[in-house]
N, C-alpha and C positions, 0 to 999 in steps of 0.2 A: 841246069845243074842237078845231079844226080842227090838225092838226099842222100845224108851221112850213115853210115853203119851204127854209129853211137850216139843213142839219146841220153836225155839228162832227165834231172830232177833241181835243175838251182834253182830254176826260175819259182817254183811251185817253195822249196826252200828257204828262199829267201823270205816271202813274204809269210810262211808257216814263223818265220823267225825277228817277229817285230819290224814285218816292211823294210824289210834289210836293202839299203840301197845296194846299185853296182859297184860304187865307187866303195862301198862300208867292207863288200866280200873282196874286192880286189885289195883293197888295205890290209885286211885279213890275210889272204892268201899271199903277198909279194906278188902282184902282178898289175898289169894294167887293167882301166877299164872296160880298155875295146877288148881285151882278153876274155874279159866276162863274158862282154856283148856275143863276141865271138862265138864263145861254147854253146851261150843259151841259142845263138843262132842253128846251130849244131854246121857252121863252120869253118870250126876246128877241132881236131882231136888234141887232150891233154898229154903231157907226158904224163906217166907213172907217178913223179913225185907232186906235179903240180894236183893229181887228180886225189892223192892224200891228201893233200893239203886243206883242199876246197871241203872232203868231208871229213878233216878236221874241226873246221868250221863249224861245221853245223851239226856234228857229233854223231855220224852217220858211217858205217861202213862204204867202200867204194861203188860194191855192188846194188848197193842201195842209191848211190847217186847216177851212177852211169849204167846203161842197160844197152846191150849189144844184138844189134836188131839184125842177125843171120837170115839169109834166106834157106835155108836148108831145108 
């Protein structure tokens, strides 16, 4: 499987934020757990609103949580 274009920052996040469980940020954000699992796996790509969402959370810009790894 080809690694993702889009890295994250939840996992590192989460635990900056009182060991925030998976299931605590998915409560937070509306979504599943395996949705978390997913992303931190890098997985899955967010949409747009879910990816405010998440750094809603954690009081972060987007750019600051997800990092788009170009090969350019």
């Amino acid at each position: 499987m080809a690694k993702s274009e889009l890295s994250n920052e939840i996992r590192r996040l989460r635990f900056e934020h009182g060991e925030m469980t998976q299931q605590d940020l998915a409560d937070r954000a509306k979504v599943t757990r395996q949705t978390i699992i997913a992303l931190e796996a890098g997985r899955y790509v967010p949409s747009l609103l879910l990816a405010f969402r998440i750094a809603r959370v954690f009081d972060v810009t987007v750019d600051d949580l997800f990092h788009w790894n170009s090969k350019r």
